[in-house]
C-alpha angles and dihedrals in degrees: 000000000000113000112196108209109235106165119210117206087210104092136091138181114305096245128250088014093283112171118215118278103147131072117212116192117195132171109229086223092205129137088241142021101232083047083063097041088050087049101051089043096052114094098209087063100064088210132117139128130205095259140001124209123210127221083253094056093257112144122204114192108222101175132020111258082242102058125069113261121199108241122114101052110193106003150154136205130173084334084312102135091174106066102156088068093044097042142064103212120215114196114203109198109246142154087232125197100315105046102042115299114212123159134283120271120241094244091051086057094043088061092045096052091052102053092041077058089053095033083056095043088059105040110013099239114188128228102247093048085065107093144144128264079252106056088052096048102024092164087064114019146070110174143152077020133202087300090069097107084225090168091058091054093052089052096058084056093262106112141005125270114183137205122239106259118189102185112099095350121158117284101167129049086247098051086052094048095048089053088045097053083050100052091043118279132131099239094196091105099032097185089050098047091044084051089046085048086051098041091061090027117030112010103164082087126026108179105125090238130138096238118165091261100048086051091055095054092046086054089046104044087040091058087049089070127100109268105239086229097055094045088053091052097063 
């Protein structure tokens, strides 16, 4: 795949040393692409992410994997608040929601799939560390909205789709927010983050309530993680 250097001046050092283990996917939702490339290149904005897709499947590099983009903005993974220095950020060019959302092209897609290929080479990043800017900051943000073929992703091996799973699955607010902090989600704002859960997961019906399917993919998608004590055996 063909990278265009387009340097970005917002970035700074990941602190404490920490190295990327974390992939963050936005959408620019901006009425043009080269709007968004002028915006994440600007330094007055403070805003920036590693690489941007276009619609056409072009990727411009902004900011070097081992440098902190600015993308996130306040966030929160897996108890992780300082997801810039955890993350590589791809930004997809996108209207967004405001502008006229509409899906992603296949050859968009195509290019995604190939640097996450190249991004995981290099650092190893896990399937269920790959998320969207919503589901890391489910109070404020939408992208890269229901349209993300997420299951498509998963398929390709980046990502996680579950299967509904009944046994055992959430009946009370608490249950649930015990499953989503688990599998990652700030809990602070349980409808948003139930609403951020059904947008990649379930978005025939986005309400942010605790209805029996959404439980069933929680439970499933919570039982599709890597046991702790599995992790700290290795």
């Amino acid at each position: 795949m063909t990278i265009i250097d387009s340097p970005s001046p917002n970035f700074g050092p990941r602190r404490d040393g920490r190295r990327p283990d974390l992939l963050v996917l936005h959408y620019t939702g901006m009425k043009s692409a080269a709007e968004a490339l002028e915006r994440m290149r600007d330094p007055a904005s403070e805003v920036s992410a590693h690489y941007m897709i276009d619609e056409d499947g072009t990727c411009h590099r902004l900011v070097d994997e081992a440098m902190r983009a600015w993308h996130a903005g306040a966030a929160c993974w897996a108890g992780e608040r300082d997801v810039n220095s955890a993350a590589i950020g791809i930004e997809l060019v996108n209207p967004g929601h405001e502008h006229g959302y509409r899906g992603f092209p296949d050859a968009q897609i195509a290019a995604l799939l190939s640097l996450c290929a190249e991004i995981h080479a290099r650092h190893g990043i896990v399937p269920h560390r790959i998320v969207g800017h919503s589901d890391v900051a489910p109070a404020r943000k939408q992208d890269p909205g229901e349209l993300f073929p997420w299951k498509y992703m998963a398929q390709q091996g980046f990502g996680l789709w579950p299967k509904p799973n009944q046994k055992a699955a959430p009946v009370t607010a608490m249950e649930a927010a015990f499953l989503l902090a688990e599998i990652g989600y700030d809990i602070t704002d349980l409808p948003a983050a139930l609403a951020a859960f059904q947008r990649r997961y379930r978005p025939s019906l986005i309400d942010g309530q605790l209805d029996r399917e959404t439980a069933g993919l929680i439970n499933g998608l919570a039982g599709m993680l890597p046991r702790q004590d599995a992790l700290e055996a290795k």
